[in-house]
C-alpha positions in Angstrom: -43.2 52.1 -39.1 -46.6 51.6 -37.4 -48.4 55.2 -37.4 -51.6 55.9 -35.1 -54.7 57.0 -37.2 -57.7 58.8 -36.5 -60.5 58.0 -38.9 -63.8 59.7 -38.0 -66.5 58.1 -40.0 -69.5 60.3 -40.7 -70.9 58.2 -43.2 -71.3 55.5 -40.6 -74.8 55.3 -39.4 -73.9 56.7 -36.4 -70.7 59.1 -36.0 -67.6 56.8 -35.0 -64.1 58.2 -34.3 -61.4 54.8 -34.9 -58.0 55.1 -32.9 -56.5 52.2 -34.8 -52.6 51.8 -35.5 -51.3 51.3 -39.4 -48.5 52.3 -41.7 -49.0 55.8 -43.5 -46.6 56.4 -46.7 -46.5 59.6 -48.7 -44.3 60.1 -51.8 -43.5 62.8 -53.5 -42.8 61.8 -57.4 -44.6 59.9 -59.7 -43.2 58.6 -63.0 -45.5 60.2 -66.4 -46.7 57.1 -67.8 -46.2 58.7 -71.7 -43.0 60.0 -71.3 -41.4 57.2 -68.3 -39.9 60.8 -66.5 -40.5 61.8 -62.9 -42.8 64.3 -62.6 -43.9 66.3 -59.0 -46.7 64.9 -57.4 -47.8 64.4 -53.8 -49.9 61.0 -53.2 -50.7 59.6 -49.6 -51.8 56.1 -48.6 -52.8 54.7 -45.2 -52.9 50.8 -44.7 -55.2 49.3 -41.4 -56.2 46.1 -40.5 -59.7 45.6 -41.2 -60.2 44.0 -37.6 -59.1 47.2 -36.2 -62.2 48.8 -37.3 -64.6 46.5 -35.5 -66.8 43.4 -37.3 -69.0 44.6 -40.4 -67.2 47.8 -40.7 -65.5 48.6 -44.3 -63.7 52.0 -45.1 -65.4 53.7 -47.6 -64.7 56.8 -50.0 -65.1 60.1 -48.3 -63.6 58.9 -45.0 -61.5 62.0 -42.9 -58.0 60.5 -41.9 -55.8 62.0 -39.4 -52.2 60.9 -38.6 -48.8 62.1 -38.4 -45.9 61.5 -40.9 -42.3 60.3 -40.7 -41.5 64.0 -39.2 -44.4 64.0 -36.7 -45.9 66.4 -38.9 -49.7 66.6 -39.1 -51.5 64.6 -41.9 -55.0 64.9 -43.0 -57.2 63.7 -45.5 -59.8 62.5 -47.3 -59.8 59.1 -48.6 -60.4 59.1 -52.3 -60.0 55.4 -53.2 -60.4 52.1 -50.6 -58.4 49.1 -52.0 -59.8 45.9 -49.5 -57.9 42.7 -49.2 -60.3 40.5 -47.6 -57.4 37.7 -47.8 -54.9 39.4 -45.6 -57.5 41.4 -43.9 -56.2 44.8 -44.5 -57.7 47.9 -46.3 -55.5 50.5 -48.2 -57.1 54.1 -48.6 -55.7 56.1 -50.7 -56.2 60.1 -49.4 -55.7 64.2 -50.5 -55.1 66.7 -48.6 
């Protein structure tokens, strides 16, 4: 389901808030690669189109993310690591709380 975001970019040269709309998924369980058993663990992701953002605009690391989950809970973040795929236009940022 198509989630609206709020990405304020203070590393931008100048201050930019983005109200763009993109799919936010959270799980709660990752698999331990050594011993193939679920272990706890709490890992967010928010997708966008990278036309959303506006032309020569790229998420970067350190970027705040705001949003809401499945719940309409509150979600923020800090975007940690910025997978791009120029091909289908779309940028994946992995955050933490």
């Amino acid at each position: 389901r198509q989630r609206h975001l709020t990405i304020p970019c203070e590393m931008c040269i100048r201050d930019s808030v983005y109200q763009v709309t993109g799919q936010y998924t959270r799980k709660g369980v990752d698999i331990d690669p050594e011993t193939g058993l679920l272990v706890p663990g709490n890992c967010s992701a928010v997708t966008v189109r990278l036309s959303s953002l506006g032309a020569n605009v790229l998420p970067d690391d350190g970027w705040m993310i705001e949003t809401t989950d499945i719940t309409g809970a509150a979600v923020k973040g800090k975007a940690t690591a910025v997978m791009l795929d120029r091909t289908a236009g779309r940028a994946t940022m992995i955050m933490r709380k």
